[in-house]
C-alpha positions as CSV (number, residue, x, y, z in Angstrom):
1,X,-78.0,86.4,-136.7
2,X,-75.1,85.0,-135.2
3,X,-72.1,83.2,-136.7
4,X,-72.9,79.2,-136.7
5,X,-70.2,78.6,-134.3
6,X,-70.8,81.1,-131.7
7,X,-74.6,79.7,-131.9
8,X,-73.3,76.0,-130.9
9,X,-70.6,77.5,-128.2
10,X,-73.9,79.4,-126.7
11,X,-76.0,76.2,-126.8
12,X,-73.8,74.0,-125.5
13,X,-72.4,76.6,-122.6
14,X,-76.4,77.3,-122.0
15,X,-77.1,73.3,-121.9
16,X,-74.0,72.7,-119.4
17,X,-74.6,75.7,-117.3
18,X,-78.3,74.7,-117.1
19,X,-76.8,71.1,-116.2
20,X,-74.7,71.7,-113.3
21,X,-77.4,74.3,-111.8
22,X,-79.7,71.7,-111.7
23,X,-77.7,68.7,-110.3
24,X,-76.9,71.9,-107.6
25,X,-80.3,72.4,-107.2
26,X,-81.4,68.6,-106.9
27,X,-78.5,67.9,-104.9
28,X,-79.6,70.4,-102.4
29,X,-83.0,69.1,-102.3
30,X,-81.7,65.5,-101.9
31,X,-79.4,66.8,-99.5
32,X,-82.2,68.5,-97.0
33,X,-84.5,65.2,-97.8
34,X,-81.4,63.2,-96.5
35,X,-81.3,65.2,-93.6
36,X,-84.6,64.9,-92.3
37,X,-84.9,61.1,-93.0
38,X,-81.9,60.7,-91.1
39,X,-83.7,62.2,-88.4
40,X,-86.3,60.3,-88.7
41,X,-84.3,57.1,-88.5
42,X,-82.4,58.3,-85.4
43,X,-85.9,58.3,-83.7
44,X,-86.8,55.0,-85.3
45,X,-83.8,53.2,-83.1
46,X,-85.4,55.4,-80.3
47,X,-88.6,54.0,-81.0
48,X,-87.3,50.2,-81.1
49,X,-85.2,50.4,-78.3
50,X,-88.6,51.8,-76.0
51,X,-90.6,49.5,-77.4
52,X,-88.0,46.7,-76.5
53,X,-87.5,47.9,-72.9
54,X,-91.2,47.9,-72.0
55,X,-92.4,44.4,-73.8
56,X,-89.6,43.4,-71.4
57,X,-90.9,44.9,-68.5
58,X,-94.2,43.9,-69.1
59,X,-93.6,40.1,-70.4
60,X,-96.1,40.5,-72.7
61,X,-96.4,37.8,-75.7
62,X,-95.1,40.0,-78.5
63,X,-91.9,41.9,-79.5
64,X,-91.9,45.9,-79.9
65,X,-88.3,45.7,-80.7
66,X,-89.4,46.8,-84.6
67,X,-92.1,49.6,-84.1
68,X,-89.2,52.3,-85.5
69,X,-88.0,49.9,-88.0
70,X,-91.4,49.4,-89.4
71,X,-92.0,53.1,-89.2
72,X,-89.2,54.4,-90.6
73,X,-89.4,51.6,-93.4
74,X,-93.3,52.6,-94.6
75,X,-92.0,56.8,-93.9
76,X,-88.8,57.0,-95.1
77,X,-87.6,53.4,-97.5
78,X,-84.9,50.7,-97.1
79,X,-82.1,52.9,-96.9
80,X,-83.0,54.4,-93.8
81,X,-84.8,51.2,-92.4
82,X,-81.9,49.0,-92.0
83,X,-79.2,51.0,-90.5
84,X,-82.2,51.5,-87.7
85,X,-82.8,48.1,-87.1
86,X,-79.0,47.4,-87.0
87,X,-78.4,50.0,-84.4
88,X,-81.4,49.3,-82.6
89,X,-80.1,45.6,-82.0
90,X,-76.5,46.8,-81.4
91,X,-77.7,49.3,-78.7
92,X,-80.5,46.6,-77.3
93,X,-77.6,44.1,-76.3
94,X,-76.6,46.3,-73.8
95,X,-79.2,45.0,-71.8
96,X,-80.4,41.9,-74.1
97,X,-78.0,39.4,-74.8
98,X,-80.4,37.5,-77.4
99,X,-80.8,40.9,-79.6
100,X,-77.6,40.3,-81.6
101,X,-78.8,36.4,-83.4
102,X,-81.9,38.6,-84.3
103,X,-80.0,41.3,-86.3
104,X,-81.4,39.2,-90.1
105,X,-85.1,39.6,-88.3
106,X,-84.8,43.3,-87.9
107,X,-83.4,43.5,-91.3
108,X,-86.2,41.7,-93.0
109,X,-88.8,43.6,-91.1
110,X,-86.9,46.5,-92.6
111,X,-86.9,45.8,-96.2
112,X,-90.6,44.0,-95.9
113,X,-92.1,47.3,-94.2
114,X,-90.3,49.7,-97.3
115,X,-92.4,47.6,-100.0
116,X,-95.5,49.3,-98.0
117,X,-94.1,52.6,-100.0
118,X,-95.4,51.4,-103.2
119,X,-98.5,53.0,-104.6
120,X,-100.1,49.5,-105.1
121,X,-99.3,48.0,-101.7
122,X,-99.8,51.2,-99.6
123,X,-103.7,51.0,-99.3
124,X,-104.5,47.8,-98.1
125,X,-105.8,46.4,-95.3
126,X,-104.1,46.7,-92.2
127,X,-104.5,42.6,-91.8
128,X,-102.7,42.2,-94.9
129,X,-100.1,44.3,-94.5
130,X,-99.4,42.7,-91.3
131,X,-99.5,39.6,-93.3
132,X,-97.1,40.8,-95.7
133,X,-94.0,41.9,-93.2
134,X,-94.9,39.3,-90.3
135,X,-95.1,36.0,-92.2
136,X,-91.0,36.8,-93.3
137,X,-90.2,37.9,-90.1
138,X,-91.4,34.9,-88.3
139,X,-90.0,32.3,-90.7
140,X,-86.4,34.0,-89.9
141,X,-86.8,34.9,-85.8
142,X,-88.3,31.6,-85.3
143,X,-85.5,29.8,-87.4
144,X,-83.2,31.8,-85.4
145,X,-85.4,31.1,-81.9
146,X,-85.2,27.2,-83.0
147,X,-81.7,26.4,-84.3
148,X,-79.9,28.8,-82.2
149,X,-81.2,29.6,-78.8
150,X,-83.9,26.2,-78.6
151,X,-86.6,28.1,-78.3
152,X,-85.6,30.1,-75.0
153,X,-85.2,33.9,-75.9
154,X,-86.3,36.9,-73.5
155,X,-89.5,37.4,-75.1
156,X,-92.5,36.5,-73.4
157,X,-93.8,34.2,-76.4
158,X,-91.0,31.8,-75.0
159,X,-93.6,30.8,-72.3
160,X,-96.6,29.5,-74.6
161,X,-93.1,27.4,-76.6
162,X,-92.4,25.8,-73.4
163,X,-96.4,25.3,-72.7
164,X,-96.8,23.5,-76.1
165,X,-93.4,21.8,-76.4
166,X,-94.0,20.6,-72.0
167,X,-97.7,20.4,-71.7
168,X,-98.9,19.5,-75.3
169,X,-95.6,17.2,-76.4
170,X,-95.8,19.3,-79.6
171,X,-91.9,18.8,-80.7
172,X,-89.4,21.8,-80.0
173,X,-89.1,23.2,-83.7
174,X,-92.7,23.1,-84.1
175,X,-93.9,24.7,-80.7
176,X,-91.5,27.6,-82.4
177,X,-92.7,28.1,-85.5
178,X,-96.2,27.7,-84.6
179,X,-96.3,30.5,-81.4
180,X,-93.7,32.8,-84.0
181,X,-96.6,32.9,-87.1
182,X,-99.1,34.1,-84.4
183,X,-97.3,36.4,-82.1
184,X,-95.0,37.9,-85.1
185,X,-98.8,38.7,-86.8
186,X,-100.0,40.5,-83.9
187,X,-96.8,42.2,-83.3
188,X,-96.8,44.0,-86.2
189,X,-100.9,44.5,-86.5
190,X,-100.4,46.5,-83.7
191,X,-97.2,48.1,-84.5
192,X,-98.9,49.1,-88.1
193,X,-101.9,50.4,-86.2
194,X,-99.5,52.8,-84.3
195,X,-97.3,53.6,-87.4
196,X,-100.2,54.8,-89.5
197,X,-101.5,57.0,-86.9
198,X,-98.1,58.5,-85.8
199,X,-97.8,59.4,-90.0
200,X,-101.3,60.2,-90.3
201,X,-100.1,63.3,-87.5
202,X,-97.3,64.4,-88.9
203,X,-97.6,67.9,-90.5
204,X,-97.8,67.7,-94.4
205,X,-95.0,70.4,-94.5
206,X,-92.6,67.8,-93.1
207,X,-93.7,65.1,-95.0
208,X,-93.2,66.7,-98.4
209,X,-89.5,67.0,-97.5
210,X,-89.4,63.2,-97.0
């Protein structure tokens, strides 16, 4: 039996060393997860920045400029999420000058998509989830649509404003709102369509590193 002393030096050396492996060991695990999230983010802004470019192109009714955000929110959380969507709008206004006053809609879409993470919110409906990221997102890109640029951004959706604020007499503010509710919902239907099958295809050996 050893001395009483030498027994608590040994204990408390074994608990310590034991300590400081582990933080190692977590620390590299963390570290490699960091790694590959980051990667995953870099081809979020990639993602947003393509779906931008051809929504453009196209003139279609809806946005695409979130399709990475939203991915990288559900895949990888909020950390990763909103430095996409910041760089995404940083990199669009190179060729968009209405992506900057959006930057609060990209972040919201960001932080919305990440609560799809939870256990409890991560299998429901499709419709739902939609619900649950595009009702935010319109309130603060149609807010911004409104109040900043009077209703008259790049996106296609600014023709049916100018239909139902011209044609219909519905007031400015209004024609906003009401064309951002229904456009942001099927913008990110879609998107969420194509985000659960680009996740449903990634390998499970890279998703248990995420």
């Amino acid at each position: 039996m050893l001395p009483a002393n030498v027994r608590r030096y040994w204990y408390a050396s074994t608990t310590l060393y034991s300590h400081l492996l582990l933080r190692r060991v977590v620390g590299r695990v963390n570290e490699r997860k960091h790694s590959v999230r980051l990667s995953f983010a870099a081809l979020g802004v990639c993602l947003n920045i393509l779906g931008s470019f051809l929504v453009m192109i196209t003139r279609l009714p809806i946005y695409g400029d979130t399709l990475g955000t939203i991915f990288v929110g559900v895949f990888c959380g909020p950390f990763y999420a909103v430095p996409c969507a910041l760089v995404s709008s940083l990199l669009n206004a190179s060729y968009d000058p209405f992506a900057i006053p959006f930057i609060p809609n990209g972040i919201t879409v960001a932080l919305f998509a990440s609560l799809l993470r939870q256990p409890r919110l991560r299998n429901l409906p499709l419709a739902l989830k939609a619900f649950i990221v595009g009702l935010p997102a319109s309130v603060v890109s149609a807010s911004v649509s409104a109040f900043v640029f009077g209703g008259i951004t790049s996106a296609g959706s600014s023709y049916i404003v100018q239909l139902l604020h011209g044609v219909f007499q519905l007031p400015m503010v209004a024609s906003v709102f009401l064309v951002q509710v229904f456009t942001d919902y099927a913008d990110k239907f879609l998107i969420l369509v194509i985000v659960t099958l680009i996740i449903q295809r990634i390998p499970t050996r890279i998703k248990e590193k995420v």
